[in-house]
C-alpha positions as a Markdown table, in Angstrom:
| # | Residue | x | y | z |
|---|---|---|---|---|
| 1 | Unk | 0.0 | 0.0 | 0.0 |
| 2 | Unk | 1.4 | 3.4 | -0.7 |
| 3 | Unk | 0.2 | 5.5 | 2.0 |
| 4 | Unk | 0.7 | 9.0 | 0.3 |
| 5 | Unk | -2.5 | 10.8 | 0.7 |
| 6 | Unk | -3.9 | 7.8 | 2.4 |
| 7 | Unk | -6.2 | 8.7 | 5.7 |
| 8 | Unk | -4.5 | 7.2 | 8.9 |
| 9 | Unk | -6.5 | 7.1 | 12.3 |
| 10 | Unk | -3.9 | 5.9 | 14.8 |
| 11 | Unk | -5.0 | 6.0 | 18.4 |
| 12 | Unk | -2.6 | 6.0 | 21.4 |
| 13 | Unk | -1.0 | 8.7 | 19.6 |
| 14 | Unk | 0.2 | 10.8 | 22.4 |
| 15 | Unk | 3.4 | 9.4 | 22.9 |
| 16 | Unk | 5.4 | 6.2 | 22.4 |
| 17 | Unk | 4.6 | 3.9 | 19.1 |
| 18 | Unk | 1.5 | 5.8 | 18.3 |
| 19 | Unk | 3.4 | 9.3 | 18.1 |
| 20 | Unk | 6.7 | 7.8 | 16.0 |
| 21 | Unk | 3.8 | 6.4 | 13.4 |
| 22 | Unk | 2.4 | 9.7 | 13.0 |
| 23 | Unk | 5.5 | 11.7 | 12.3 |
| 24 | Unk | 6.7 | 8.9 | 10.1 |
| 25 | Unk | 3.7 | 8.6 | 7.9 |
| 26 | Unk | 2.8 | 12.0 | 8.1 |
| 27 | Unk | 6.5 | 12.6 | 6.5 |
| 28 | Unk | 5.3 | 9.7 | 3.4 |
| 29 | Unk | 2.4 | 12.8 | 3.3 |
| 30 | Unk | -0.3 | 10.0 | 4.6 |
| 31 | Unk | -3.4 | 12.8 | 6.1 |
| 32 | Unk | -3.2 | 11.7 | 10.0 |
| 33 | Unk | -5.9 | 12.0 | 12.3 |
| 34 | Unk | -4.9 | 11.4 | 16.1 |
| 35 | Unk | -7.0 | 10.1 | 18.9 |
| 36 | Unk | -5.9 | 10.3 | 22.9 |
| 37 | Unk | -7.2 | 11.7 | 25.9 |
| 38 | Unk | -3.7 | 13.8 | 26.5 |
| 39 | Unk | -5.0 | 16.5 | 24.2 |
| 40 | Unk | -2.4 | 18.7 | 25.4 |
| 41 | Unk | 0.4 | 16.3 | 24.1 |
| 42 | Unk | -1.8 | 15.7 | 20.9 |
| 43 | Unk | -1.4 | 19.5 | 20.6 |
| 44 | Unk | 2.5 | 19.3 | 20.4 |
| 45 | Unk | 2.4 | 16.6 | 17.8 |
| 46 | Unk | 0.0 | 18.3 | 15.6 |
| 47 | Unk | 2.0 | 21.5 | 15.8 |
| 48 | Unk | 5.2 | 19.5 | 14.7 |
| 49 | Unk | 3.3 | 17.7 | 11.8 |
| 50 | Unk | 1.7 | 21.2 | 10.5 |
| 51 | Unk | 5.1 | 23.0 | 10.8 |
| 52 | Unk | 6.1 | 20.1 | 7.8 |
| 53 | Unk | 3.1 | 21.5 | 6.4 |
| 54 | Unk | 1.3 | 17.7 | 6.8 |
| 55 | Unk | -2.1 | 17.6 | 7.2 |
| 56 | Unk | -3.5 | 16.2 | 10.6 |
| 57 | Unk | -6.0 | 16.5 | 12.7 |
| 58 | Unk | -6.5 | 15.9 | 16.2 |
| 59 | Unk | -9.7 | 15.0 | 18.7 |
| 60 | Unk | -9.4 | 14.2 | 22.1 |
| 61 | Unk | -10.7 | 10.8 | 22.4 |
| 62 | Unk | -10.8 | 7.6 | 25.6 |
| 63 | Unk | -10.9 | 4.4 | 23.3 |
| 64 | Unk | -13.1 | 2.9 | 26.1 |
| 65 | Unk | -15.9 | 4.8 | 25.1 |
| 66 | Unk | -17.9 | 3.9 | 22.3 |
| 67 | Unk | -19.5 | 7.6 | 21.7 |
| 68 | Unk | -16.1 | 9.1 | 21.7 |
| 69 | Unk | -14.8 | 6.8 | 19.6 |
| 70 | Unk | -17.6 | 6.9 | 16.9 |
| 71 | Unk | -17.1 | 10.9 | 17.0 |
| 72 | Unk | -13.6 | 10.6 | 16.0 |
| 73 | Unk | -14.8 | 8.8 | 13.1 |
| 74 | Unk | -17.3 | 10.9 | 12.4 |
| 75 | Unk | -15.4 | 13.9 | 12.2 |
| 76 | Unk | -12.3 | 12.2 | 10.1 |
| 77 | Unk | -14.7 | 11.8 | 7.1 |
| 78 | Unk | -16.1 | 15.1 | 7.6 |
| 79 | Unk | -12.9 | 16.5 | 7.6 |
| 80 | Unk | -11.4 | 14.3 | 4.6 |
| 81 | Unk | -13.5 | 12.2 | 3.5 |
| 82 | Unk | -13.2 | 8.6 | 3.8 |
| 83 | Unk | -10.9 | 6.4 | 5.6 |
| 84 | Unk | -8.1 | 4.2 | 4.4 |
| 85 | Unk | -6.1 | 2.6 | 7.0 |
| 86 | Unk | -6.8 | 2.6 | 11.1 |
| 87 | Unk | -4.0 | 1.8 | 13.7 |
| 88 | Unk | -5.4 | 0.0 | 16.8 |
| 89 | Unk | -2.0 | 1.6 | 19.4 |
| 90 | Unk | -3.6 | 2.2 | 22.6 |
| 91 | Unk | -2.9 | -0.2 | 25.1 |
| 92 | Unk | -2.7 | -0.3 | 29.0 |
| 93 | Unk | -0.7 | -2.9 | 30.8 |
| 94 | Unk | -0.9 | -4.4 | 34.4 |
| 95 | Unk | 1.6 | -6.9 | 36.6 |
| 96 | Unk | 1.0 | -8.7 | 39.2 |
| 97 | Unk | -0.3 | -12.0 | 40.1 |
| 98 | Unk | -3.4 | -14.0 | 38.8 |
| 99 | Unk | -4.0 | -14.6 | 42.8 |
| 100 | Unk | -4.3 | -11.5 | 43.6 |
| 101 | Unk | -5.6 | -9.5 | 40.1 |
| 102 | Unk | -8.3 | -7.1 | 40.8 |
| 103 | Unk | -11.3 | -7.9 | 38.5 |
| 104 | Unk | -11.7 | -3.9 | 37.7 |
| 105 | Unk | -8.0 | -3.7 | 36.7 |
| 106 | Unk | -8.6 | -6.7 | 34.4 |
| 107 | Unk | -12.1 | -4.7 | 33.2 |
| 108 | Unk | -9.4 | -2.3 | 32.3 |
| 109 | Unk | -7.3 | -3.8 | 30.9 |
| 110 | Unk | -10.4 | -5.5 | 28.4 |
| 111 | Unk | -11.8 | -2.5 | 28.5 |
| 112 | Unk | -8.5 | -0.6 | 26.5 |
| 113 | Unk | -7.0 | -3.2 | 24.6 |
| 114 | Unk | -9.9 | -4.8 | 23.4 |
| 115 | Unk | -12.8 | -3.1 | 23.6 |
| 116 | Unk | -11.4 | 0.4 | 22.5 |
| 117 | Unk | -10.3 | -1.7 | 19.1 |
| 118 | Unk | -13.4 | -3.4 | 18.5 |
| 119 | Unk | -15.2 | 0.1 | 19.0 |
| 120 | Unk | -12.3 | 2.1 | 16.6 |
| 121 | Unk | -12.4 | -0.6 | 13.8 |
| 122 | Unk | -16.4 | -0.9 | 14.1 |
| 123 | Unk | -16.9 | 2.5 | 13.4 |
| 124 | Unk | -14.4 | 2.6 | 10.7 |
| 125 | Unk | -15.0 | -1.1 | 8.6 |
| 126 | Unk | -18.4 | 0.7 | 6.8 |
| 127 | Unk | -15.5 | 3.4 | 5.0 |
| 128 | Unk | -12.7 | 1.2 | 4.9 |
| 129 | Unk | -14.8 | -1.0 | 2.6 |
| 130 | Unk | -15.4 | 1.8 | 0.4 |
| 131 | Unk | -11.3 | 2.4 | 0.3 |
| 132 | Unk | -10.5 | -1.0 | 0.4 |
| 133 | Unk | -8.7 | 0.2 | 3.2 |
| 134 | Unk | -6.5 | -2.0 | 5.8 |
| 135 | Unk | -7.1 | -2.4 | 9.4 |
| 136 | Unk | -3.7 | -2.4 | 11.7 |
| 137 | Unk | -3.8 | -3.8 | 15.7 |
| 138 | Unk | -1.1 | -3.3 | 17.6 |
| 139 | Unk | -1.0 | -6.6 | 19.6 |
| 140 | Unk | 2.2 | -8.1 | 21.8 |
| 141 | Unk | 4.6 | -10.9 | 21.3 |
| 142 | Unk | 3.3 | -11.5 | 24.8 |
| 143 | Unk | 0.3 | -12.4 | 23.1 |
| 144 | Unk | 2.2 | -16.0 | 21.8 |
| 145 | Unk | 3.7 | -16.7 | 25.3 |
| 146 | Unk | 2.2 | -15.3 | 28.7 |
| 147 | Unk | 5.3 | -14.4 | 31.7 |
| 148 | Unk | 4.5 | -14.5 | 35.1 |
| 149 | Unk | 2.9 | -11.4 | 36.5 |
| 150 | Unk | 1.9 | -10.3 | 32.7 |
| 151 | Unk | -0.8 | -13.0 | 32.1 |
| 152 | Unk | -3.3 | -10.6 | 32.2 |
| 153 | Unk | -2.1 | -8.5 | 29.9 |
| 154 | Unk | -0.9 | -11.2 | 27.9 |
| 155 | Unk | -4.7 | -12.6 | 27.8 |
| 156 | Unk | -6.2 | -9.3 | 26.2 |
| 157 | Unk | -3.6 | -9.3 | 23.2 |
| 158 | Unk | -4.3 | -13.0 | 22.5 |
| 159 | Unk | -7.9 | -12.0 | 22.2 |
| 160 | Unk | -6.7 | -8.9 | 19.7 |
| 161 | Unk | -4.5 | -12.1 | 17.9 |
| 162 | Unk | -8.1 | -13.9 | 17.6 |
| 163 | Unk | -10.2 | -11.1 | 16.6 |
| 164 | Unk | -7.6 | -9.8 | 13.8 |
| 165 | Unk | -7.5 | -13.3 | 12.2 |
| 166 | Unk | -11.4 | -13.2 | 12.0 |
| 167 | Unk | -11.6 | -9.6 | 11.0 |
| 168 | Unk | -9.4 | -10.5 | 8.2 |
| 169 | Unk | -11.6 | -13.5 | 6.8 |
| 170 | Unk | -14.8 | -12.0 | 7.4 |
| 171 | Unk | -13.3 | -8.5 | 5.1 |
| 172 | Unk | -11.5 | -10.2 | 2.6 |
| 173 | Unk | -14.1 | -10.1 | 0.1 |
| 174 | Unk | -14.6 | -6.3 | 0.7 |
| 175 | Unk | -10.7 | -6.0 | -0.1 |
| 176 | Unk | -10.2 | -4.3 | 3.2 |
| 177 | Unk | -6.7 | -5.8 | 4.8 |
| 178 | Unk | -5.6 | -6.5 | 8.3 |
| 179 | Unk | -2.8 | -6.5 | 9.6 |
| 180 | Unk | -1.8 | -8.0 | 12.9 |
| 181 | Unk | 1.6 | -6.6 | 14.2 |
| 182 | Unk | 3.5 | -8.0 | 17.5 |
| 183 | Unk | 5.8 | -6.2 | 18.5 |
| 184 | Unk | 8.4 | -6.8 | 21.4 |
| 185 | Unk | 9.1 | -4.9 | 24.5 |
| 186 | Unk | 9.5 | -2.0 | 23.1 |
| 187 | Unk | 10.7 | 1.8 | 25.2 |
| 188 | Unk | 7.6 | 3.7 | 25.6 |
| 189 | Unk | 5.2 | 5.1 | 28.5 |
| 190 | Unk | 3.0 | 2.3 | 28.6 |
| 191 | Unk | 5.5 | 1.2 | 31.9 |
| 192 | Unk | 5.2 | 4.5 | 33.7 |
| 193 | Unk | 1.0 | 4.1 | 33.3 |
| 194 | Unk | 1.2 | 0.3 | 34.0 |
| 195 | Unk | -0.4 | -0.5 | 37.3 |
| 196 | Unk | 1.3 | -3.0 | 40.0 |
| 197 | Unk | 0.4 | -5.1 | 42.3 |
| 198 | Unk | 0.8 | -3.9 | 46.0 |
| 199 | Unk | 4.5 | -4.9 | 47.2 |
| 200 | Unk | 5.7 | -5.7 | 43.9 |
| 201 | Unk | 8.4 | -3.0 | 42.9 |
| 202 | Unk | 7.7 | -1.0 | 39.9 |
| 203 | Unk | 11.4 | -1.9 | 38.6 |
| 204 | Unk | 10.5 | -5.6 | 38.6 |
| 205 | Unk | 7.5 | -4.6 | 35.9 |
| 206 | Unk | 10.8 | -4.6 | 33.5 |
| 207 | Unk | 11.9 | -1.2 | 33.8 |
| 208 | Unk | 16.0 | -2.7 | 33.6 |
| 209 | Unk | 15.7 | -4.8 | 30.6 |
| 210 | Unk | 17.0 | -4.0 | 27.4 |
| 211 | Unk | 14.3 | -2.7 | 25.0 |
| 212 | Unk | 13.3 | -2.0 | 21.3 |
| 213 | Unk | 13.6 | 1.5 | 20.2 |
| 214 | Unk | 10.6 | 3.3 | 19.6 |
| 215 | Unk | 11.1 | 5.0 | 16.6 |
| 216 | Unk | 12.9 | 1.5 | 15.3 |
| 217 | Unk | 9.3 | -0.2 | 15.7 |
| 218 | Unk | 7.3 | 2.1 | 14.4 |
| 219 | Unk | 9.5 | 2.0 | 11.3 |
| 220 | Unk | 8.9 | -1.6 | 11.1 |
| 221 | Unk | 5.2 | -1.5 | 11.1 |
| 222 | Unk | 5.5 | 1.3 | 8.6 |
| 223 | Unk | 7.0 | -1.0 | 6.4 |
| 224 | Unk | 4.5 | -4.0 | 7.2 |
| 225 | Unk | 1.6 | -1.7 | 6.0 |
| 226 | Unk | 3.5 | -0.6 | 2.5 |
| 227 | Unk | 4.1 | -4.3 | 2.1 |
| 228 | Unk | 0.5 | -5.3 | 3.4 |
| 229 | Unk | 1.3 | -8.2 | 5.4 |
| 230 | Unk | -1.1 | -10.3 | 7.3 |
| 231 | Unk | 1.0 | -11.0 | 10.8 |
| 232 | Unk | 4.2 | -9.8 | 12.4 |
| 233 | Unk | 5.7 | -11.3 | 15.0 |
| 234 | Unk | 9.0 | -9.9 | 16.6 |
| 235 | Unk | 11.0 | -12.2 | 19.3 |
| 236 | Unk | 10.2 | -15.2 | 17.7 |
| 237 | Unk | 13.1 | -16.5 | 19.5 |
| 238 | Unk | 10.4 | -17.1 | 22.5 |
| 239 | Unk | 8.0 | -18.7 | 21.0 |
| 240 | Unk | 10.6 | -21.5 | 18.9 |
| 241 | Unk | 11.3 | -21.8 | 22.8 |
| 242 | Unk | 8.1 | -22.4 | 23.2 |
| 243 | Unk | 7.1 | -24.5 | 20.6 |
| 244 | Unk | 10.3 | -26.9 | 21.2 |
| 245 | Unk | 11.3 | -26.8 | 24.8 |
| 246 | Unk | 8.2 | -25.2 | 26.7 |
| 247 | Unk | 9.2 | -27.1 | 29.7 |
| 248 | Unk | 12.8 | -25.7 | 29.6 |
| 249 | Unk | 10.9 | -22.1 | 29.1 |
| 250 | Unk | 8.7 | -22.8 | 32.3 |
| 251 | Unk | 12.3 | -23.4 | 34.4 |
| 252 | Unk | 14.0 | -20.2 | 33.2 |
| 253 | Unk | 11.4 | -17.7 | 33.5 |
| 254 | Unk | 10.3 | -19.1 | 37.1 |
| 255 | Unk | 14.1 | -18.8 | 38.0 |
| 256 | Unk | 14.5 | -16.0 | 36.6 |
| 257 | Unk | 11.2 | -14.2 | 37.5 |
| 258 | Unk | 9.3 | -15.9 | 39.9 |
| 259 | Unk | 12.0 | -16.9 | 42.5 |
| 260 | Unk | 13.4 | -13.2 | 42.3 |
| 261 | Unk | 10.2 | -11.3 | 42.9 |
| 262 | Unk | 8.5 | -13.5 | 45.1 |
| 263 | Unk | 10.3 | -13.9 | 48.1 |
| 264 | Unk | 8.1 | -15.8 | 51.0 |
């Protein structure tokens, strides 16, 4: 897909992967509309984009509500048009134990990384039919192999995993593409807004591990749309682990995780 001139909704845009894909495809001169609820920070980026003389707009939007979310659609076509590729980013993240998981931080979690996709690409399929257009979810190479204290993150990205390969099927006779992209622990805020569990350290969450650049993933998934590829996943080295040796996996990360941060 050549994405000059192509309309790009990408949500989680205030920061991290979301705001890399924006000043990257806004640079191809892709028209990119950007949804968060930091409007301030949405602001700064529009600013940067319309000083390269790129057109973007901006609306202030919480994935986890439906009205919001069909708004933002709303007012892309009004202000160009149609829609031609959407970019499921936002995501929030939680660690801690199964034991002790609070079933309204797991609503949140569902609540962000599923149901804020389902509602985006909802409200978006009916014109990205017209455009033959290509749906993008940001999902997690956790999403192939759940770590302690991140199942329940892990959970909600297998679901996107599930949901993108039925998307796909069920669109493939309208032309309309998805793509679902894994990436691997990658440097953004999603850490400083992840949630704990009370007594585990918020330098155990993986704050000291060595981490995929930013603007190095977003150029990947960049590249995955031109190419329109069906599935990307990064770190496969974990998951040949896991397919071959799960049992050797199982040993290493409880030694390596479990034994260190649970100390009884």
């Amino acid at each position: 897909m050549d994405v000059t001139n192509k309309v790009i909704i990408i949500s989680g845009a205030s920061s991290g992967i979301g705001k890399s894909l924006a000043q990257l495809l806004s640079g191809k001169n892709a028209k990119v509309v950007l949804l968060a609820r930091r409007e301030e920070k949405l602001m700064e980026i529009e600013a940067e984009v319309k000083a390269a003389k790129h057109e973007v707009i901006v609306v202030k939007t919480d994935v986890t509500d439906k009205a919001q979310v069909a708004n933002a659609v709303k007012l892309t076509l009004e202000a160009f048009g149609q829609i031609d590729v959407v970019i499921n980013n936002a995501g929030v993240g939680y660690f801690g134990t199964i034991e002790k998981l609070p079933i309204e931080e797991f609503d949140r979690l569902v609540k962000t990384n599923v149901y804020g996709m389902l509602y985006l690409n909802q409200s978006a399929i009916p014109s990205l039919k017209k455009t033959q257009g290509m749906i993008v979810n940001i999902s997690s190479g956790l999403s192939k192999r759940a770590l302690p204290f991140l199942s329940a993150y892990s959970s909600t990205k297998s679901m996107v995993d599930a949901l993108s390969d039925g998307m796909r099927l069920e669109l493939r006779r309208y032309g309309v593409k998805v793509l679902n992209y894994c990436p691997p622990e990658t440097d953004t805020e999603i850490f400083e807004n992840t949630h704990n569990e009370a007594g585990l350290e918020s330098d155990q969450a993986g704050h000291h591990r060595k981490k995929a650049k930013v603007q190095d993933v977003a150029l990947r998934i960049v590249s995955a749309i031109v190419a329109e590829k069906r599935e990307v996943v990064e770190g496969k080295f974990l998951h040949i682990m896991n397919f071959f040796v799960p049992k050797l996996l199982d040993s290493m990360f409880y030694k390596g995780m479990v034994q260190k941060i649970l100390k009884d």
